[in-house]
PASEBA-267059 format. One line per field, with one value per residue (C-alpha): residue number from 1; x, y, z. Coordinates in nm, 3 decimals. Example, Ala and Ser with C-alpha at 12.3 -4.5 7.8 and 13.67 -1.06 7.14 Angstrom:
BEGIN
n 1,2
xx 1.230,1.367
yy -0.450,-0.106
zz 0.780,0.714
! end
This chain:
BEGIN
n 1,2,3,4,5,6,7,8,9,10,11,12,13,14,15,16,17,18,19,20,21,22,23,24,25,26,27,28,29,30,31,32,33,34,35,36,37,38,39,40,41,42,43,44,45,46,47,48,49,50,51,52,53,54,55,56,57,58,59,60,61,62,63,64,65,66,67,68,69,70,71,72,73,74,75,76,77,78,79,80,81,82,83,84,85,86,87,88,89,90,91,92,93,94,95,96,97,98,99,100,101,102,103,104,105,106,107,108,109,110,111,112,113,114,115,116,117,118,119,120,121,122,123,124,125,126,127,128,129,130,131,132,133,134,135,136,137,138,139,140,141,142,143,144,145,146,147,148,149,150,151,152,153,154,155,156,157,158,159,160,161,162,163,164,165,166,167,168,169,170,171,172,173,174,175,176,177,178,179,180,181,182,183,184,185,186,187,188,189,190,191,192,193,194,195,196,197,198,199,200,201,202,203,204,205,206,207,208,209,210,211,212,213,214,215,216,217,218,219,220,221,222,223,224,225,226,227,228,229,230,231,232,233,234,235,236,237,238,239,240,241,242,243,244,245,246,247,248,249,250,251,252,253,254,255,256,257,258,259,260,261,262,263,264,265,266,267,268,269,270,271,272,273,274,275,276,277,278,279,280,281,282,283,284,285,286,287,288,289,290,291,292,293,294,295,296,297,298,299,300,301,302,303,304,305,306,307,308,309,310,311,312,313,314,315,316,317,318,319,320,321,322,323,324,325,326,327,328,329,330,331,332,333,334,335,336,337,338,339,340,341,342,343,344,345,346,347,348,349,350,351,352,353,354,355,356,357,358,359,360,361,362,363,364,365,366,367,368,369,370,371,372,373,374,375,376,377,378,379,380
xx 4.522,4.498,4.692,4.483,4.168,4.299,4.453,4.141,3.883,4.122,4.097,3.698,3.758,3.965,3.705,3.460,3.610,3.686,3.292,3.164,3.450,3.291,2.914,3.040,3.182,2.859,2.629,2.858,2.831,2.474,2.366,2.639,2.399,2.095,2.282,2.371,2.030,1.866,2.130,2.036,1.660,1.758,1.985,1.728,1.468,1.714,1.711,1.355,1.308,1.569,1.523,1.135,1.170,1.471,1.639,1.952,2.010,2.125,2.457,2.284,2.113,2.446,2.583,2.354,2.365,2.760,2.685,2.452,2.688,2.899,2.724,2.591,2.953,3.063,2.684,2.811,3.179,3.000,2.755,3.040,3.236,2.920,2.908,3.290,3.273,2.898,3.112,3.375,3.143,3.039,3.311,3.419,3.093,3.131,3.458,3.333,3.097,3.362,3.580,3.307,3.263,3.640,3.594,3.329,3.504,3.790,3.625,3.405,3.717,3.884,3.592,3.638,4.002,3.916,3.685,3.933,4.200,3.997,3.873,4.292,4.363,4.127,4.271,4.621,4.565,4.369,4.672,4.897,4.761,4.770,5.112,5.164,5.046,5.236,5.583,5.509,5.485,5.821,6.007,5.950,6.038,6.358,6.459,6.407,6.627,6.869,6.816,6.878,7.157,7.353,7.324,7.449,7.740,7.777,7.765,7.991,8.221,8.210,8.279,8.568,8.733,8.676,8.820,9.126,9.167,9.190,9.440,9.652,9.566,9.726,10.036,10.114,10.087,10.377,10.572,10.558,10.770,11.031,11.014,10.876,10.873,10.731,10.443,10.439,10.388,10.144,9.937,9.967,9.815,9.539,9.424,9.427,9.228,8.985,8.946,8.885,8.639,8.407,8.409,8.293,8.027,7.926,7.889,7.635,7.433,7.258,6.995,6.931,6.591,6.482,6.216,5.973,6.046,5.813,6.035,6.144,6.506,6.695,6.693,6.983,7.201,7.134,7.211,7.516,7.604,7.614,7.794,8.087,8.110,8.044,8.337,8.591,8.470,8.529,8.803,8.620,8.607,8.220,8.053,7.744,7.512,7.175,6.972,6.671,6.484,6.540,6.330,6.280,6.128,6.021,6.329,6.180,6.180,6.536,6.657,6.510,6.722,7.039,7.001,6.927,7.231,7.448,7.343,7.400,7.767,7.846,7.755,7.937,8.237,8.249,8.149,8.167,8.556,8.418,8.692,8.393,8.034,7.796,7.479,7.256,6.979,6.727,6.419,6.150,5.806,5.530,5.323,5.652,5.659,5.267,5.347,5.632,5.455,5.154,5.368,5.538,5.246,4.856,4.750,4.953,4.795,5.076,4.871,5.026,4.824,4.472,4.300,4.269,4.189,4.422,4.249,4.544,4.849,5.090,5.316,5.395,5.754,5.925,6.216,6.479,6.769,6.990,7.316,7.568,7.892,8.188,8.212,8.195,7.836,7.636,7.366,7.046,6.844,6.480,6.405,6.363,6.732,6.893,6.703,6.776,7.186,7.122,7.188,6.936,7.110,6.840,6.535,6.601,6.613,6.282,6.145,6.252,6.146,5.747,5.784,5.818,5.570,5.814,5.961,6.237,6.518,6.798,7.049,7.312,7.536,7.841,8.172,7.926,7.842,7.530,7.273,6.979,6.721,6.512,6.167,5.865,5.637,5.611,5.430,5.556
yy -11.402,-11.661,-11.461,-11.159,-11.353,-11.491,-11.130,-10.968,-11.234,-11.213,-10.787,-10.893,-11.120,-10.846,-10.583,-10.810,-10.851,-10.476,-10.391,-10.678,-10.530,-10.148,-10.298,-10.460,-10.103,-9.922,-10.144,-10.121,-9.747,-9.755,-9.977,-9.691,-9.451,-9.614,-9.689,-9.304,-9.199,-9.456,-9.223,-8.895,-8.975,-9.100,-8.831,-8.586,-8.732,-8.697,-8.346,-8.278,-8.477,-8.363,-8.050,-8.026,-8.151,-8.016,-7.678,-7.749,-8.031,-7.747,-7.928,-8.296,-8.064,-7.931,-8.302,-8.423,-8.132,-8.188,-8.600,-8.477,-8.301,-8.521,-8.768,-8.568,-8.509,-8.891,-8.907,-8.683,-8.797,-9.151,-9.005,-8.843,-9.174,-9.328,-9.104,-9.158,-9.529,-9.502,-9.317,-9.572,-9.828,-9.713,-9.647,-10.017,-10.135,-9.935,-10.088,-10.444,-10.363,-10.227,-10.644,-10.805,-10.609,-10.672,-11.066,-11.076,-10.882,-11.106,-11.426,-11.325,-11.223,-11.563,-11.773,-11.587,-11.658,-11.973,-12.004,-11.805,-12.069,-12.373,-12.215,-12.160,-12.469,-12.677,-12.393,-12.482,-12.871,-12.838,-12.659,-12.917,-13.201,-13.045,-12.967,-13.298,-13.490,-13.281,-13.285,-13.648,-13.750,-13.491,-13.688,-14.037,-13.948,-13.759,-14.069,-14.321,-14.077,-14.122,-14.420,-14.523,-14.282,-14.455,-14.789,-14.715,-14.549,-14.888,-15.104,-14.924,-14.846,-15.294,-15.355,-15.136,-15.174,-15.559,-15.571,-15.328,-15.583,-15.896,-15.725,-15.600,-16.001,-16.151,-15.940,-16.081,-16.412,-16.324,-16.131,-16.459,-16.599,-16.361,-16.115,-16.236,-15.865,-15.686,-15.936,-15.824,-15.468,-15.526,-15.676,-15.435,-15.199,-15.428,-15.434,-15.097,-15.019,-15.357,-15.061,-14.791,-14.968,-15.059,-14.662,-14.558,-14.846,-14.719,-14.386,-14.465,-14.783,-14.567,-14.474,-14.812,-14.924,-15.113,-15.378,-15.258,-15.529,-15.578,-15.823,-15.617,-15.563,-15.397,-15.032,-14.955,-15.292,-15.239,-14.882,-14.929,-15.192,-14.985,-14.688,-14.933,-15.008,-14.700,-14.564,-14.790,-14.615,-14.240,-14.019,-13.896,-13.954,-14.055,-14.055,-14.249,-14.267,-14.430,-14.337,-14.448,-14.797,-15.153,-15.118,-15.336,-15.153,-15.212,-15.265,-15.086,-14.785,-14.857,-14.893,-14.557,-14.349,-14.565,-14.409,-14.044,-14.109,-14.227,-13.921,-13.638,-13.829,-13.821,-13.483,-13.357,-13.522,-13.402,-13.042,-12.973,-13.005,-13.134,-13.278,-13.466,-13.610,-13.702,-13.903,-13.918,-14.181,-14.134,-14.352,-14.178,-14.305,-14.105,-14.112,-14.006,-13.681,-13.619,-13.653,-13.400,-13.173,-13.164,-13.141,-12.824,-12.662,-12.728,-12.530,-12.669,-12.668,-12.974,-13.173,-13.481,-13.410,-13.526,-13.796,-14.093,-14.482,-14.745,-15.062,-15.277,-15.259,-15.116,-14.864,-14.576,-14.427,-14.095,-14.180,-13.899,-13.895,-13.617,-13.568,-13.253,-13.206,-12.915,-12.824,-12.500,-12.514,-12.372,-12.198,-12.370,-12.337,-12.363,-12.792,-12.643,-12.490,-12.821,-12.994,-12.792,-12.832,-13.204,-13.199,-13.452,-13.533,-13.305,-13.333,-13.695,-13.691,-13.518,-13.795,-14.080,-13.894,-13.835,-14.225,-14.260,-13.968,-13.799,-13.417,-13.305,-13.014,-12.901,-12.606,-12.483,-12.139,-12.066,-12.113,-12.351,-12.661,-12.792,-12.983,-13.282,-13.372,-13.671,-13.713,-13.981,-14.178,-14.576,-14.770,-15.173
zz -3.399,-3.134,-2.883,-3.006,-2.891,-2.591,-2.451,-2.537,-2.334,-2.037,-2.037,-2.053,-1.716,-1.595,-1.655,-1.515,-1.175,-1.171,-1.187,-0.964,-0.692,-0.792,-0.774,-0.403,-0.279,-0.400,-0.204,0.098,0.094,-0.002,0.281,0.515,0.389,0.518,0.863,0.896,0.819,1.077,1.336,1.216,1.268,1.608,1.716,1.605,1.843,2.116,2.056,2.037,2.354,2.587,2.458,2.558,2.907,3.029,2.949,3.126,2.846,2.594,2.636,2.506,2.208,2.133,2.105,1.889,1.651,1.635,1.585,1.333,1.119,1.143,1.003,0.700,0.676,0.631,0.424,0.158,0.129,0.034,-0.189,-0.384,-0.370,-0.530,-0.800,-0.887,-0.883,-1.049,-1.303,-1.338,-1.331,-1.633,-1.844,-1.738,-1.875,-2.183,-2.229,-2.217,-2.452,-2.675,-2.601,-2.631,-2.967,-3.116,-2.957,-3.210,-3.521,-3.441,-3.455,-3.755,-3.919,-3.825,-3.986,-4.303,-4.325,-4.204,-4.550,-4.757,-4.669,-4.729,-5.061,-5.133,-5.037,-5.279,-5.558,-5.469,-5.425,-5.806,-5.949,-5.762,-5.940,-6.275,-6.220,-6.020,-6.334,-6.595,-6.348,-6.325,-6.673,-6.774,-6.485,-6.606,-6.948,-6.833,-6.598,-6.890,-7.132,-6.839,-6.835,-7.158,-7.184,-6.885,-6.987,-7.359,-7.133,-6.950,-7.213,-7.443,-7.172,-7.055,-7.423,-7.508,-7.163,-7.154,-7.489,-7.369,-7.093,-7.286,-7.538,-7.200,-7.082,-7.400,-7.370,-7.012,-7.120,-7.334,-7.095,-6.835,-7.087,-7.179,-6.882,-6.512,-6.370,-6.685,-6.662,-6.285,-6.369,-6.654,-6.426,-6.113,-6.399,-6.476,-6.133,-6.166,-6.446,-6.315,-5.980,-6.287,-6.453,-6.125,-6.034,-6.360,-6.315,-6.016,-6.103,-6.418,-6.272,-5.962,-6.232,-6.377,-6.360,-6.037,-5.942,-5.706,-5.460,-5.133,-4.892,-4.569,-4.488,-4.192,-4.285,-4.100,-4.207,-4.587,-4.585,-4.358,-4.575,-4.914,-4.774,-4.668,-5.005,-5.171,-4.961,-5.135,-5.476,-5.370,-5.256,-4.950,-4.582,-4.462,-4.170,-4.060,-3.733,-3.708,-3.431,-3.307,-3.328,-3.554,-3.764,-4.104,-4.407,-4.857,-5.014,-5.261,-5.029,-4.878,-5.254,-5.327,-4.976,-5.138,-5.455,-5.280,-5.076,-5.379,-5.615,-5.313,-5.214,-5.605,-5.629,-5.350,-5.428,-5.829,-5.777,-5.410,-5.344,-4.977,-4.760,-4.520,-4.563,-4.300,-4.318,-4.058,-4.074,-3.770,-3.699,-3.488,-3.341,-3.476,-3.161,-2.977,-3.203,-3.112,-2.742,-2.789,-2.992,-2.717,-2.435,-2.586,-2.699,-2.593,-2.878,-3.157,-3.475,-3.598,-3.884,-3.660,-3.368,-3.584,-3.413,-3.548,-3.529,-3.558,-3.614,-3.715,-3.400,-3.647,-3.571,-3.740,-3.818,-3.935,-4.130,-4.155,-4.394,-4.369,-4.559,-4.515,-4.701,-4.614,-4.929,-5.136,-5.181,-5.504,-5.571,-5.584,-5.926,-6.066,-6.134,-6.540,-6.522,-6.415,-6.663,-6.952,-6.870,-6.835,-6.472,-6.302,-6.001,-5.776,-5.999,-5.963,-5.606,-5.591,-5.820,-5.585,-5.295,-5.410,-5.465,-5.080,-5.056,-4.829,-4.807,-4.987,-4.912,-5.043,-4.868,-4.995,-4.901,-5.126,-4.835,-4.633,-4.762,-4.896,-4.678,-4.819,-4.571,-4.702,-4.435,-4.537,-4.321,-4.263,-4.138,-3.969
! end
């Protein structure tokens, strides 16, 4: 509608200029007009006089008459061009009546979406809360049940496998005894099923209830950190590139990207068959992204372009998380669908991501890999 507006009030300059050049020709031919009939008057006396005096002067008479004509001639041809450009004159100003007109409907018809929207708007942000509440409450209960569920899972699977472990223990002392290399191999397997044991732990504890610490960390460092560990757990090549400033942030909020990070890894490894996962962590300036965003268009509409005060020199961040896997892919399902199949992974993602009050996304095309995008604001 914008462009509508703005094409429509340069055809009303356009029409504007086109009269005021009309209105200039008129007045030049008008004020020719007056010139020519100034001549005629004078040429006419010349023929009364010379006429009167002298009859030889037929010849002057004869001039004059021709001058005459003439100039009735070159009269009429510009009282006919007046008429045509009187005539287009007025269709132009019809026509800017008819702009002006449509300039009007358009901005009336603007102000009422304008009012529709902001009347949809508080509808949709009522509804949202409702929901917001509701989807809120259903979450926490379904991350407690997972909660719970995972730590029975841990401490069952610590009992019986520590228990497994000191039987397997007891038989190398034994073995050291009677039989050096058996005791060799019995252990080689221990350090095996010690390697089993910290997977499965790893797998199950990214749920378990965190403290919502406060002291600020290295973003990039802590996260860096964890996915050099969390590669020697998995059977998959990772890649990882942080780009932009050093920045420290919550460890509250850094533990919540770990755990977003940890459940889309897990789940692309178990279900995607993906060969290669990258993670891209970018830090951008949010006055940067204003600058950008008014430098590529004047108009912009961008919610980030609202003025406002700072009166604290803090600066203000986007954090980006972005995580793409060349796997299989799957297709994506309603939040009730994964919960009624007990598959949390993504509705748990969502949940730690409205903790940071960020954006989530999810992609995902069957033969191309699935994509997360993680994007919240901070502030240092």
């Amino acid at each position: 509608m914008n462009n509508l507006v703005s094409f429509l009030k340069n055809e009303k300059l356009n029409n504007e200029e086109n009269i005021n050049k009309l209105n200039t020709l008129i007045n030049k031919m008008e004020y020719d007009i007056e010139n020519i009939d100034k001549k005629i008057v004078e040429f006419t006396k010349n023929i009364d006089t010379t006429y009167e005096i002298f009859s030889p002067n037929s010849y002057d008479k004869d001039y004059n008459v021709v001058e005459i004509n003439k100039l009735n001639k070159k009269k009429q041809e510009l009282k006919e061009n007046i008429e045509k450009f009187s005539s287009n004159k007025k269709k132009l100003i019809n026509r800017q009546k008819n702009i002006e007109l449509a300039i009007d409907d358009l901005d009336n018809l603007r102000n009422s979406l304008n009012k529709n929207v902001e009347e949809t708007k508080k509808l949709i942000q009522n509804q949202e809360e409702k929901y917001y509440k509701f989807y809120s409450e259903e979450i926490t209960f379904t991350l407690e049940k997972q909660i719970n569920k995972d730590n029975n899972i841990v401490n069952k699977t610590v009992s019986e496998k520590l228990d497994y472990l000191k039987n397997k223990i007891d038989l190398c002392k034994n073995f050291c005894d009677m039989d050096v290399n058996r005791a060799k191999m019995e252990i080689l397997k221990l350090d095996n099923d010690l390697l089993s044991i910290k997977k499965d732990l790893n797998t199950k504890m990214f749920h378990v209830k965190h403290f919502e610490l406060n002291n600020l960390l290295y973003i990039n460092e802590e996260i860096k950190s964890f996915i050099n560990q969390f590669k020697k757990t998995i059977d998959c090549k990772i890649d990882y590139k942080y780009t932009g400033d050093k920045i420290k942030e919550k460890s509250s909020n850094i533990l919540n990207i770990i755990r977003i990070i940890q459940e889309s890894v897990n789940n692309s490894v178990s279900h995607s068959k993906c060969s290669k996962i990258t993670i891209n962590l970018i830090v951008e300036k949010y006055m940067d992204i204003i600058s950008n965003a008014d430098t590529n268009n004047e108009e912009s509409d961008d919610i980030r372009q609202i003025n406002f005060v700072i009166e604290e020199p803090k600066q203000k961040y986007i954090i980006i998380v972005k995580i793409t896997d060349d796997g299989h892919g799957f297709e994506i399902q309603n939040d009730n669908i994964y919960m009624s199949n007990n598959m949390y992974g993504i509705v748990l993602m969502k949940y730690r991501s409205e903790k940071l009050s960020g954006k989530f996304n999810i992609q995902s095309t069957k033969g191309f890999g699935t994509a997360v995008t993680l994007e919240y604001e901070t502030e240092m």
